[in-house]
C-alpha positions in Angstrom: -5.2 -44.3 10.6 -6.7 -42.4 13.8 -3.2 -42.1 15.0 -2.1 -40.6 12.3 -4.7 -38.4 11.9 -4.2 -37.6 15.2 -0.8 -36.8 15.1 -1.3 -34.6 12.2 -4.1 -32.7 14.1 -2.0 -31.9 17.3 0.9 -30.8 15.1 -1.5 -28.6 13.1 -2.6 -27.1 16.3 0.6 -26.7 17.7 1.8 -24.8 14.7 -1.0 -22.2 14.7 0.6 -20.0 17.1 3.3 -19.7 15.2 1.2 -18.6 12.3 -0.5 -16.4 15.2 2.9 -14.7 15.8 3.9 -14.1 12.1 0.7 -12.4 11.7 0.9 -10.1 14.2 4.4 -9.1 13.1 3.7 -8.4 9.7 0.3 -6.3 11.7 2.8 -4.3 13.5 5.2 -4.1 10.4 2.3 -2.5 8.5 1.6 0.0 11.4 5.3 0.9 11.8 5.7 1.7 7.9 2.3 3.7 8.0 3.6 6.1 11.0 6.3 6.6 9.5 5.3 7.6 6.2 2.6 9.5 7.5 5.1 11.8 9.7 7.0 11.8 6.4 4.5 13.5 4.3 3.4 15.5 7.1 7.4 17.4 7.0 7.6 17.2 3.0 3.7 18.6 2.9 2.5 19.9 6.5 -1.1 20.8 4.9 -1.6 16.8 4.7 -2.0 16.3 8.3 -4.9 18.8 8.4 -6.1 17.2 5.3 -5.9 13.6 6.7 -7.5 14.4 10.0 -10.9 16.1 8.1 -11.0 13.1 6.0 -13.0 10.0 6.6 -9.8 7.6 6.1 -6.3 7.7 4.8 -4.6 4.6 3.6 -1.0 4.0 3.3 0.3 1.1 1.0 4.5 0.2 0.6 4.6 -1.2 -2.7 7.5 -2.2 -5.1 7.6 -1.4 -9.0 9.2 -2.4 -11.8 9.3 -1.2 -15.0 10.6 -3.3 -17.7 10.3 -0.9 -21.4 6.5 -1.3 -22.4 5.5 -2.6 -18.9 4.9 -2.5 -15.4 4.0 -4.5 -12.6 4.0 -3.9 -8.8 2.9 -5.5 -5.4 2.6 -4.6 -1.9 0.5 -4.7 1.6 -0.6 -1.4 3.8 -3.6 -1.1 5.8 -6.8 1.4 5.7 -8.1 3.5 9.0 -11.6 4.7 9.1 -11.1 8.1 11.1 -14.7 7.4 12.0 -14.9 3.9 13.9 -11.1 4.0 14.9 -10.9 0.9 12.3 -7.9 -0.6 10.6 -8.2 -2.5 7.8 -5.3 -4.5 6.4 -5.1 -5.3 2.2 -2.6 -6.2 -0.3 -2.4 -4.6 -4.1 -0.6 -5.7 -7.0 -0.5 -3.4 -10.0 0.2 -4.0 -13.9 0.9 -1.6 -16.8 1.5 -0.3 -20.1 3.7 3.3 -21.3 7.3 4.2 -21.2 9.4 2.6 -18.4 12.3 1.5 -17.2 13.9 0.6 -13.7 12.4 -0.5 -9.8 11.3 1.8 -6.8 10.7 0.9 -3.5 7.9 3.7 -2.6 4.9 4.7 -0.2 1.3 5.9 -1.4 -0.6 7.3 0.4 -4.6 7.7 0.0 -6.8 10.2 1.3 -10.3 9.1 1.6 -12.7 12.5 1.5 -16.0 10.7 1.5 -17.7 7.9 2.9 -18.5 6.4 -0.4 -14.9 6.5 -1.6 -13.6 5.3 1.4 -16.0 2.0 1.5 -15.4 1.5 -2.3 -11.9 1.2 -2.0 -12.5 -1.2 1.0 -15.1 -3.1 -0.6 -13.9 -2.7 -4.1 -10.4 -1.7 -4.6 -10.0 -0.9 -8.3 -7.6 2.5 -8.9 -6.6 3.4 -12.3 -4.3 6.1 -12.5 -1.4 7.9 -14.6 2.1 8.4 -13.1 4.9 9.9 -14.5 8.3 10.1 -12.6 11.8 9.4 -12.1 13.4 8.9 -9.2 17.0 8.0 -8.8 17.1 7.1 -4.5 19.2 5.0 -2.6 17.8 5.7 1.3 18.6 9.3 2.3 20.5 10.3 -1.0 19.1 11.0 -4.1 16.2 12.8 -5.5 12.5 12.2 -7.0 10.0 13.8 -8.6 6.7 12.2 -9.1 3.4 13.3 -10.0 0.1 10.9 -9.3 -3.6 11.3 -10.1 -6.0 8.8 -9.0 -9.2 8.9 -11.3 -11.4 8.1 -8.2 -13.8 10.4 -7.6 -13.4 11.6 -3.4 -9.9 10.9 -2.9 -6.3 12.4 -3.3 -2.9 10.5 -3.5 0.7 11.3 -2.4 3.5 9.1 -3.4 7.3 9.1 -1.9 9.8 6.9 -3.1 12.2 5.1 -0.5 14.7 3.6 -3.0 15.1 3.0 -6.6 16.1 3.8 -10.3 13.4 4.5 -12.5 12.0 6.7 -15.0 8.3 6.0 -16.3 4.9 7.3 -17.3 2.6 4.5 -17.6 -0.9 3.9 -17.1 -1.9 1.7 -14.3 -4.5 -0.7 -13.3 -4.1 -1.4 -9.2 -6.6 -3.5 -7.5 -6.7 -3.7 -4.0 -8.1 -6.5 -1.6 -8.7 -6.9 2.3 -6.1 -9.7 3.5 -7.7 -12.3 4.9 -4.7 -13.8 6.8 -4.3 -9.9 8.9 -7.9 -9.2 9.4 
């Protein structure tokens, strides 16, 4: 029985770097979609940088939506930085709801934290109920979108850009947002 038990133990050690390394790239996949959103909205709305950099923090989430008649349902990761201590924090979302749909989007939001209270909420808290309305009909650089987004969160704006997708909606949402334990 100690043999096997310590068999198990050496190959549970032996696999944690491998856990280690997965992290770290989904980390650094995170950060890669975030700079490249952000430079994104900064050439489709260059007021957003000045925006972002007066903020307290800015969150950017990739999430994927479908819509399905009478509901919806999403899911993604993305990662929270506190312009004040430098901070990231990484978090996942999943999203249901209920309106007029139909179709899936790949898409970027992006959150613009103008308070210190808002900013720890979402951290802390992560609830965001909001009404969208689009369509978008996008397959990488071709296509087009139009989207509209208001988050009913006191102290913060939103921006969404889809990547990909075929969808027309206007739903009402219910997102809730939670720090991922596995990236933090």
């Amino acid at each position: 029985m100690t043999r096997i038990l310590s068999i198990g133990l050496i190959a549970l050690l032996l696999a944690s770097p491998s856990f280690a390394d997965k992290n770290a790239d989904k980390r650094a996949k995170i950060l890669k979609t975030r700079d490249q959103t952000l430079e994104r909205l900064y050439e489709e709305e260059p007021d957003t940088r000045r925006e972002i950099q007066r903020a307290e923090g800015y969150a950017v989430f990739s999430n994927i939506g479908v819509n399905l008649i009478f509901l919806s349902a999403g899911g993604g990761s993305g990662v929270v930085h506190d312009n004040v201590s430098g901070k990231d924090t990484y978090m996942n979302m999943g999203s249901a709801g209920v309106g007029l749909g139909l179709g899936v989007k790949d898409f970027r939001a992006v959150f613009v934290f103008h308070s210190r209270k808002a900013l720890t909420n979402f951290i802390n808290s992560g609830w965001d109920f909001s009404g969208q309305a689009d369509a978008a009909a996008k397959s990488t650089d071709k296509g087009a979108e139009g989207s509209a987004a208001a988050s009913l969160v006191d102290g913060v704006s939103v921006y969404q850009m889809t990547e990909a997708g075929l969808a027309l909606q206007a739903t009402l949402q219910g997102t809730k947002y939670w720090v991922s334990d596995s990236l933090n």
